[in-house]
N, C-alpha and C positions, 0 to 999 in steps of 0.2 A: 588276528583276522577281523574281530570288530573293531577294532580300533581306524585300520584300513577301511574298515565299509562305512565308521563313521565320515570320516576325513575324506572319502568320494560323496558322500550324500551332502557334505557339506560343502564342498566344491563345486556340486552340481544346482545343487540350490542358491548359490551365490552369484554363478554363470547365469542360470537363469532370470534372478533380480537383475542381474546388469544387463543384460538383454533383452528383458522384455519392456516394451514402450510404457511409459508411464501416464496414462488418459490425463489429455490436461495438465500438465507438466510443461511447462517452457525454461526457457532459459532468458533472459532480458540481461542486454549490455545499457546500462546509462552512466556512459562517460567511463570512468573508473571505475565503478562497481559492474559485478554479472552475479547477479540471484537467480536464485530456481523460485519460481512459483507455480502454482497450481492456478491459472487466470481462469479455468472453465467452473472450477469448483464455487472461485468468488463468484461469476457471475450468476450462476445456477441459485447459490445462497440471495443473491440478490435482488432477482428477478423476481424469488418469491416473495420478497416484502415490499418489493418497488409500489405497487398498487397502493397499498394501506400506506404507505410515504406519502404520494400526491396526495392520497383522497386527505390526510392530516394537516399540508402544507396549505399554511392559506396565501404566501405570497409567493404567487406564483409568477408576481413580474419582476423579482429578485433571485438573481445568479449571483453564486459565489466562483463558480466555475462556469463562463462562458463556453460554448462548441465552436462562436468563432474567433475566440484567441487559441488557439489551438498550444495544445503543451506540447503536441510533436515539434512545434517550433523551438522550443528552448533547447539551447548551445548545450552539445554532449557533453560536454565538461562540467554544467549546470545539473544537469538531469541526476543525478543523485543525492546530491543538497535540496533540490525540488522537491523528488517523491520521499528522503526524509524528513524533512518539512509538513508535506501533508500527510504524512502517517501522524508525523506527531500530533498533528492538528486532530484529527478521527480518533486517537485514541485518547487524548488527554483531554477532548472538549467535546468531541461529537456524542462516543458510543459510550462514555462515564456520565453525559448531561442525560441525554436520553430514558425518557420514561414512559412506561403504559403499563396496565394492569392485564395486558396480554401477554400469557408466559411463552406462548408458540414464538410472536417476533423476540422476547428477550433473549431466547436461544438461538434464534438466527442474529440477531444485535452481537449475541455473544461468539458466535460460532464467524461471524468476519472480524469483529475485531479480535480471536484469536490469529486469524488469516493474517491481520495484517501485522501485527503486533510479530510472527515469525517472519517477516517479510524485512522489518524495522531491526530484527537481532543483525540478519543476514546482511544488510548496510553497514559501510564502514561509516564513520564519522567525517564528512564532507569537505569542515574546514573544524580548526582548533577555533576553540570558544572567546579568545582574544581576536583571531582576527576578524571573525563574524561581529564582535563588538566593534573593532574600527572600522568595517566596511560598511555597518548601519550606521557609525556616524559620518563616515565620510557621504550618505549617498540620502544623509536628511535632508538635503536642499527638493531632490526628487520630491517628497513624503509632504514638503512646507509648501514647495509650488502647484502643486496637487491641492493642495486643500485651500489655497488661495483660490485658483481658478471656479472652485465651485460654489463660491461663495454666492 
C-alpha cells in the first residue's frame, strides 16, 4: 500500500510539473534549432545592471549591435549560427573581460552569463568547423572591400 501511495504522489507531482506554466519560459525556433529559455529572467537580471552599464560606457556613439539592422532580419536558416555566435562572443570575451570591484554586478555578470552559457549547451553546432573555415575564406572579398571603402 505505500509503495502504491508513493507511485501516485509521484505521478501527481509529475502531472502537475507538466502542467503548470512555466513564468518566463519560451520556446524559440531559429531555423533548426528550438531552445527553451527563460527570456523574462534574463531580462529582469538585466535591467538591474543596465543603468550602472551606460553610466560606465563612455562611447556612447559606438554600436556593436545596431536597432536598425534589425537581427529579426537574418534568414531562419542563419539564425542559429547567429545567436551561437554571439553567445560565444559574451561568454568568451564579454562576461570573462569584464571587471569591477562591485560584487552585487559580479553575481548578476555571473548569474547571465550562466543564462546564456545554458542557452549555448542547448544549440546544436550550426555548421562543421571546416566548412565555416571555407566559407570565411570564400566570403574575404566581403571583409577586403569593406575595409577598402573606408579608407
Amino acid at each position: 500500500m505505500k509503495g502504491c501511495g508513493l507511485a501516485l504522489c509521484l505521478l501527481s507531482a509529475a502531472f502537475c510539473l507538466f502542467w503548470m506554466p512555466s513564468a518566463g519560459w519560451e520556446i524559440l525556433h531559429l531555423g533548426s534549432c528550438v531552445i527553451s529559455i527563460n527570456l523574462q529572467k534574463i531580462r529582469n537580471e538585466f535591467s538591474e545592471i543596465r543603468g550602472s552599464m551606460q553610466a560606465e560606457d563612455g562611447n556612447i556613439d559606438i554600436r556593436i549591435l545596431r536597432r536598425s539592422v534589425s537581427l529579426q532580419d537574418t534568414v531562419p536558416s542563419d539564425q542559429c549560427c547567429l545567436l551561437h555566435r554571439l553567445l560565444r562572443l559574451y561568454l568568451d570575451r564579454v562576461f570573462k573581460t569584464y571587471r569591477t570591484p562591485d560584487h552585487y554586478m559580479l553575481r548578476k555578470i555571473s548569474s547571465l552569463a550562466n543564462s546564456f552559457l545554458t542557452i549555448k549547451k542547448d544549440l546544436r553546432l550550426c555548421l562543421e568547423p571546416q566548412a565555416v573555415v571555407l566559407k570565411a575564406l570564400g566570403e574575404l572579398d566581403i571583409l577586403l572591400q569593406w575595409m577598402e571603402e573606408t579608407k
